[in-house]
NUFI-219232 format. One line per field, with one value per residue (C-alpha): residue number from 0; y, z, x. Coordinates in steps of 0.05 Angstrom, whole numbers, plus 5000, padded with zeros to 4 digits. Example, Ala and Ser with C-alpha at 12.3 -4.5 7.8 and 13.67 -1.06 7.14 Angstrom:
2
pos	c(0 / 1) $
y	c(4910 / 4979) $
z	c(5156 / 5143) $
x	c(5246 / 5273) $
//
This chain:
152
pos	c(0 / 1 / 2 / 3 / 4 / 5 / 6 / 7 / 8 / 9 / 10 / 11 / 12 / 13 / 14 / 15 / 16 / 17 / 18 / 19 / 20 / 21 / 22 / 23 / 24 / 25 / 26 / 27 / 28 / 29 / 30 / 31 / 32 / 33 / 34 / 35 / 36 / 37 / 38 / 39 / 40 / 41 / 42 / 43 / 44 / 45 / 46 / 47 / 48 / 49 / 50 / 51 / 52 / 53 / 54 / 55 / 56 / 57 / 58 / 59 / 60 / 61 / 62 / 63 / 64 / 65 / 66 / 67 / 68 / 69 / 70 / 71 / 72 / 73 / 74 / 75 / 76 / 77 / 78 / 79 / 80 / 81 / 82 / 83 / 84 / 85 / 86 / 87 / 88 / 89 / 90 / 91 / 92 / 93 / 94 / 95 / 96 / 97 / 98 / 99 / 100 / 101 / 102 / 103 / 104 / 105 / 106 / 107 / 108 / 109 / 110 / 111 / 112 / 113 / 114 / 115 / 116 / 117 / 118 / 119 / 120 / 121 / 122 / 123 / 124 / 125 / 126 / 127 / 128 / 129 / 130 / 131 / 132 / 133 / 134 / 135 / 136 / 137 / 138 / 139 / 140 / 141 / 142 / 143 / 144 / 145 / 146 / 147 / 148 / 149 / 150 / 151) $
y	c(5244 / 5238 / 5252 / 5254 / 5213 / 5210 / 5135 / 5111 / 5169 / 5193 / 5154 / 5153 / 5142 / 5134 / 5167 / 5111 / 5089 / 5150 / 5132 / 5191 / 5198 / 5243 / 5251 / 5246 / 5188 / 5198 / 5243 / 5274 / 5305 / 5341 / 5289 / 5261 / 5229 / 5167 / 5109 / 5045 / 5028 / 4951 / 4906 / 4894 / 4830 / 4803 / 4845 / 4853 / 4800 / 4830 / 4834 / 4897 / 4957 / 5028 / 5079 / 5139 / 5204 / 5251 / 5306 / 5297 / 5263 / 5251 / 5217 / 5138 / 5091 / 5018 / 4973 / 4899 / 4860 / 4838 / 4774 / 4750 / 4764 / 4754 / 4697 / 4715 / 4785 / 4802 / 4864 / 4890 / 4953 / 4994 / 5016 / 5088 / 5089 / 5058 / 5116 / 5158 / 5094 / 5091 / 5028 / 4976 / 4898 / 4838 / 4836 / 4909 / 4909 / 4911 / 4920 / 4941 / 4963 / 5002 / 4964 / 4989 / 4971 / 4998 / 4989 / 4934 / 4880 / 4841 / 4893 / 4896 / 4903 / 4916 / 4972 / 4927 / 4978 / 5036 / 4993 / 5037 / 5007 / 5018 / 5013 / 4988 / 4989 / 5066 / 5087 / 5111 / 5095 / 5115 / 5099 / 5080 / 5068 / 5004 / 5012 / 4947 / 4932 / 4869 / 4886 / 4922 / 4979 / 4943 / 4871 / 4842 / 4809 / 4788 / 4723 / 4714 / 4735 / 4687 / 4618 / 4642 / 4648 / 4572 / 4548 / 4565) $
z	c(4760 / 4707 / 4726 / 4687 / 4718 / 4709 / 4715 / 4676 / 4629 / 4632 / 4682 / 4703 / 4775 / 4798 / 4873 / 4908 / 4898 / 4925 / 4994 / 5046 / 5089 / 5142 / 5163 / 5095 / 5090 / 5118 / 5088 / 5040 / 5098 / 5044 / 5004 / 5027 / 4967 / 4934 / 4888 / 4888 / 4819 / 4803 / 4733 / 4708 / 4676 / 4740 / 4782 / 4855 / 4860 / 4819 / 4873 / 4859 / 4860 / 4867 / 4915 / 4869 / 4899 / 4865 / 4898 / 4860 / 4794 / 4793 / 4852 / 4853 / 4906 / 4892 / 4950 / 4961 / 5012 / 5063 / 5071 / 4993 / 5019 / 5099 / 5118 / 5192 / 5188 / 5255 / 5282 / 5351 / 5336 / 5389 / 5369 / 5384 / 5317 / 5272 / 5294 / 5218 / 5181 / 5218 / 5245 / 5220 / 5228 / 5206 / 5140 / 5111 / 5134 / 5084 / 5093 / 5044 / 5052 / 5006 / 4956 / 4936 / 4868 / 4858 / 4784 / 4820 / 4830 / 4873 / 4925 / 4927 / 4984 / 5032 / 5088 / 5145 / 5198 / 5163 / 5135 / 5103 / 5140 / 5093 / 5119 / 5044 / 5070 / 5084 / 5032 / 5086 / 5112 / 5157 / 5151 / 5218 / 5242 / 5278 / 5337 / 5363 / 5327 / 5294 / 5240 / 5180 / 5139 / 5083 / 5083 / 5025 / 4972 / 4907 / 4931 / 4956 / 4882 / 4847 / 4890 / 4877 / 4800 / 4801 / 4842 / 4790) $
x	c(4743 / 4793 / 4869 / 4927 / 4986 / 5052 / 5061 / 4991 / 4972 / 4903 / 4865 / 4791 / 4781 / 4701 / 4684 / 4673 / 4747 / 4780 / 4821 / 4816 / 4877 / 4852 / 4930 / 4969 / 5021 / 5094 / 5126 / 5067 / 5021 / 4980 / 4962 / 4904 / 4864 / 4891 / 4873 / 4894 / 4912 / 4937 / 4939 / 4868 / 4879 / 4901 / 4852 / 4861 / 4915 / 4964 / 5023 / 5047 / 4992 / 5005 / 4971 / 4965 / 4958 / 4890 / 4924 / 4994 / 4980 / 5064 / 5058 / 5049 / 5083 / 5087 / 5047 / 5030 / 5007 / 5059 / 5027 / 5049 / 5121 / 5112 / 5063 / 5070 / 5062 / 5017 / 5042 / 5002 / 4976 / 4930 / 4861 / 4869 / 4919 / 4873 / 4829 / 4832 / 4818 / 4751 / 4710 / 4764 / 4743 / 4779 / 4726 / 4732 / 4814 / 4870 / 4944 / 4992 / 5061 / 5107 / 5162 / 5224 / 5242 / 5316 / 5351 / 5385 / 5327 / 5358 / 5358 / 5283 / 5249 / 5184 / 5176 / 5141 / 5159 / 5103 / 5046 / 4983 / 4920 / 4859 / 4790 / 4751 / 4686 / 4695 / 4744 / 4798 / 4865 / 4925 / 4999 / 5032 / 5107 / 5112 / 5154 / 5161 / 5231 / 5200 / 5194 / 5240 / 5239 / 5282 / 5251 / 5290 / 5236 / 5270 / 5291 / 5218 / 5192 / 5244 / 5228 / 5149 / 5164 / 5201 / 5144 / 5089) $
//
């Protein structure tokens, strides 16, 4: 299916990439169909992807993995919530969570509190608000970016 976006132009996106979200995302109930798009040069390591919606073409939110910016991230989540991403196992699991990019950098940051739980072996996903209180919605990342940058 081609789509036009608003971020990447025209954009071919094959079936078997499309993400269902039974429930929406927070926020965007409707939109249910999404891709995730990232740099591919640097192919699925690329830090910063985006989850573009097929249902809103305008709509792309920046994701990552909060492990590159989190090492410990663990949160306990019950089974019955993972139930619209399907049969999720450790192998077919990923975990992504939105990033903030304002025009000043160095407020960057990471929403831990509502990570997107995508099931890759089944092409589906759910977004969930952690309620635990371990974890924060603004998770500040550009100094995390900058010592990874002086590092390589």
């Amino acid at each position: 299916m081609k789509i036009n976006t608003k971020v990447f132009g025209e954009i071919e996106i094959s079936d078997d990439k499309v993400i269902m979200f039974q429930d929406g995302i927070i926020g965007f109930p409707d939109l249910k169909r999404f891709a995730l798009l990232h740099d591919e040069d640097r192919g699925t390591d690329a830090g910063i992807r985006f989850l573009q919606s097929l249902d809103e073409p305008g709509f792309a939110m920046p994701v990552m993995n909060p492990l590159d910016v989190k090492p410990d991230y663990d949160p306990e989540v019950e089974d019955e919530l993972l139930a619209a991403a399907g049969n999720v196992t450790p192998e077919n699991l990923l975990v992504l969570v939105t990033v903030s990019i304002p025009s000043d950098l160095t407020r960057m940051s990471v929403n831990l509190q509502g990570p997107f739980i995508i099931n890759v072996g089944e092409n589906r996903g759910c977004q969930l608000i952690l309620d635990s209180g371990n974890y924060p919605v603004k998770f500040p990342i550009y100094d995390i970016f900058q010592a990874g940058k002086e590092g390589a």
